[in-house]
C-alpha positions as CSV (number, residue, x, y, z in Angstrom):
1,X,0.0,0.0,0.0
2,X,1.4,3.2,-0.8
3,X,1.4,6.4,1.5
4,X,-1.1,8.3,-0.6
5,X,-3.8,5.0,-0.3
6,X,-2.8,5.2,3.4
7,X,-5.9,7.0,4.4
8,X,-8.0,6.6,7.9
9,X,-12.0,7.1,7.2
10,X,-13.6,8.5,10.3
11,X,-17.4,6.9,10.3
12,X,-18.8,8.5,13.3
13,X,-17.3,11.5,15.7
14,X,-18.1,10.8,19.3
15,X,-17.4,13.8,21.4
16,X,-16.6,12.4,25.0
17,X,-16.3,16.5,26.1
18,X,-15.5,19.6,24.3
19,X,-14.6,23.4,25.4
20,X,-12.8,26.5,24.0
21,X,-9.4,24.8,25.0
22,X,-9.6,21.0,24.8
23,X,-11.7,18.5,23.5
24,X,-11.9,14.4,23.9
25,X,-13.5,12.3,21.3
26,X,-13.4,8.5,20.9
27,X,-14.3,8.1,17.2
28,X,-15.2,5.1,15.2
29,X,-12.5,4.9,11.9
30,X,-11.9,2.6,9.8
31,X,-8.4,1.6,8.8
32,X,-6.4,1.6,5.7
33,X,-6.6,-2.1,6.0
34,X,-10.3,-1.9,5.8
35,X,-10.7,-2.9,9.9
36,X,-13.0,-0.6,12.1
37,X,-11.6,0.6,14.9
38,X,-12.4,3.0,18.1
39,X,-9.3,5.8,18.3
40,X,-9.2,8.2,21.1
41,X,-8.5,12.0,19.7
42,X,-7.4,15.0,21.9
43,X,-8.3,18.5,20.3
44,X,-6.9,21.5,21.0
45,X,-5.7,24.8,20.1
46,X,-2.7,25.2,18.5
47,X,0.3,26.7,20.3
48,X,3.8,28.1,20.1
49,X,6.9,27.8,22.3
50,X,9.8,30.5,21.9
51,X,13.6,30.4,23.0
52,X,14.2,33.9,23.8
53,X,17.8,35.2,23.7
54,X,19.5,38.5,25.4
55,X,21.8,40.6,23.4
56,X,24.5,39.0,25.8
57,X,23.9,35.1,24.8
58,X,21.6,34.9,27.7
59,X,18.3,32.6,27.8
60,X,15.2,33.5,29.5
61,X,13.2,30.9,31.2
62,X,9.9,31.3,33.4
63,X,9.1,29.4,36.1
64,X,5.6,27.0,35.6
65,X,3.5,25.3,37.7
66,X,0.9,22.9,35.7
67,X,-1.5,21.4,38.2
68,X,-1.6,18.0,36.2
69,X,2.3,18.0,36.8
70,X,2.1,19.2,40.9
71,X,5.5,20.7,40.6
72,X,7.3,23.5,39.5
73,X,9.8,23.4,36.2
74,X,11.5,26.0,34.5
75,X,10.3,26.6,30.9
76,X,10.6,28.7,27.4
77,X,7.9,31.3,26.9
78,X,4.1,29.9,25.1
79,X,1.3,30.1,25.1
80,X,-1.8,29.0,22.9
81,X,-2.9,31.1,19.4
82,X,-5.6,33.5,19.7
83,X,-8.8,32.9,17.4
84,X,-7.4,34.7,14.1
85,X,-4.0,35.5,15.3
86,X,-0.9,34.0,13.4
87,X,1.5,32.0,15.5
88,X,4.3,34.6,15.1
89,X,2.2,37.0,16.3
90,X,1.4,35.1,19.1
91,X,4.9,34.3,19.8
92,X,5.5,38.3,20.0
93,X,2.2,39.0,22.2
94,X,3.0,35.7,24.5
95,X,7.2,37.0,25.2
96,X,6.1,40.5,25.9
97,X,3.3,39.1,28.7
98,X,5.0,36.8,29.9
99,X,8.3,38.6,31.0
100,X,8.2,41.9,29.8
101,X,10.8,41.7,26.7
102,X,10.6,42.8,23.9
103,X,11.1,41.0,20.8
104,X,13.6,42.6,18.5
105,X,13.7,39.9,15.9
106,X,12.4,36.2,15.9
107,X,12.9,33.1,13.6
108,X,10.8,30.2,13.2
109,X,12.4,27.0,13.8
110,X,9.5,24.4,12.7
111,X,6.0,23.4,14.2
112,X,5.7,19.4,15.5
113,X,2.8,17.9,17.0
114,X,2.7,16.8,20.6
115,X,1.5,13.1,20.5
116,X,-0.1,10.7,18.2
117,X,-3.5,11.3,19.9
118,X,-3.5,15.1,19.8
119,X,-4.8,17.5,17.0
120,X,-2.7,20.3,18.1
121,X,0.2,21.6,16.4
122,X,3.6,23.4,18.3
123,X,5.5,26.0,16.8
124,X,8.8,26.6,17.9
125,X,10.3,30.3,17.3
126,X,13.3,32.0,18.5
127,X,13.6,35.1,19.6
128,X,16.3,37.7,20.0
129,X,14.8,39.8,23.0
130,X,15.9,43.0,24.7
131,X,14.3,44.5,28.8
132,X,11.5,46.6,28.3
133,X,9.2,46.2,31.2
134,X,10.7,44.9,35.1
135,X,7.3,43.0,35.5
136,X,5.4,40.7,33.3
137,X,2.4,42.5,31.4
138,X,-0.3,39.8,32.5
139,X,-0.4,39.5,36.2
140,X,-1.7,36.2,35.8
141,X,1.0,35.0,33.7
142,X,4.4,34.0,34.6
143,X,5.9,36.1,37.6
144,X,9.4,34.6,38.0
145,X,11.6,35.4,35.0
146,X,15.5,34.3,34.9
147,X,18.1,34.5,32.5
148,X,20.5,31.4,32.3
149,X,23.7,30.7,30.7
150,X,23.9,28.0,27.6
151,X,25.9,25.8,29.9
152,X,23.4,26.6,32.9
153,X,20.0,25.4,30.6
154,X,22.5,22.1,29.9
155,X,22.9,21.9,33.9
156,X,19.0,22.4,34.0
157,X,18.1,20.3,31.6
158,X,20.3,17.5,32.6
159,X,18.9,17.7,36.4
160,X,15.4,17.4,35.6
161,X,15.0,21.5,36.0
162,X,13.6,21.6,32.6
163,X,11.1,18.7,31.8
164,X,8.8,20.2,29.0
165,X,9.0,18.8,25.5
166,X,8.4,21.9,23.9
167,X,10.8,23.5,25.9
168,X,13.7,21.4,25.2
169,X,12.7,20.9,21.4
170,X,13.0,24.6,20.8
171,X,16.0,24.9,22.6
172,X,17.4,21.9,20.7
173,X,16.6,23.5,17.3
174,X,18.0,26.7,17.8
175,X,21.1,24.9,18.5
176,X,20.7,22.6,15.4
177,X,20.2,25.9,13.6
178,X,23.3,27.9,14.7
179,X,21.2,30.2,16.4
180,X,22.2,29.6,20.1
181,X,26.0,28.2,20.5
């Protein structure tokens, strides 16, 4: 079978719960092979993930604390897309909230998706970023911004500081790009 007959046929959509940021079906398809099958699908909004960068090599990282994950992690800057906004521009609106830089110049580095299960699409950007506020824009965003050291986000990384996929991925493919040394 060739990769364009490899098609999945969705007969019925069965929405277990939907709202504006997440939704859980558990749809009937039928396979390429011709077998019918039940597959679980996680929607959700698409989001981006940006590296930011100081004019002196320096990498800003936010600390997070997602209930599901009942700890605290350092992480890039993101946020989900606004209905009608383009993912750069999110990446812009999401850096400036979140710890009060502003972004001089950014660079798309590639969008992935987060599982096999899951609609949603990541893109990655990196950012070259310079102080413009002292204090987040969104109170109820991020509140602890840092700014680390190429060999410090290794030391993070490598002690479990930094856990988030999308963190790492972006960081890992501004380094594949030459943009971060």
């Amino acid at each position: 079978m060739s990769r364009k007959d490899y098609k999945w046929k969705q007969l019925e959509e069965r929405v277990i719960f939907r709202n504006r940021f997440i939704g859980l079906r558990n749809d009937l398809v039928l396979r390429p092979d011709g077998q019918q099958v039940e597959y679980v699908v996680i929607e959700g909004r698409d989001f981006v993930t940006i590296i930011c960068q100081t004019a002196d090599g320096k990498i800003i990282l936010v600390d997070a604390y997602p209930y599901p994950w009942q700890l605290k992690t350092k992480t890039t800057v993101g946020g989900m897309i606004d209905e009608g906004e383009k993912p750069e521009e999110a990446a812009i609106r999401e850096t400036e909230e979140e710890t009060g830089y502003k972004v001089e110049s950014i660079t798309f580095l590639g969008k992935t998706r987060i599982s096999f299960l899951n609609t949603v699409w990541n893109y990655l950007y990196f950012a070259k970023v310079e102080k413009k506020n002292s204090k987040p824009i969104d109170p109820n965003e991020i509140i602890s911004v840092y700014e680390f050291s190429i060999e410090e986000i290794h030391k993070l990384i490598n002690n479990g500081d930094i856990i988030h996929s999308s963190t790492i991925n972006a960081f890992l493919l501004a380094k594949f790009y030459n943009l971060i040394k």
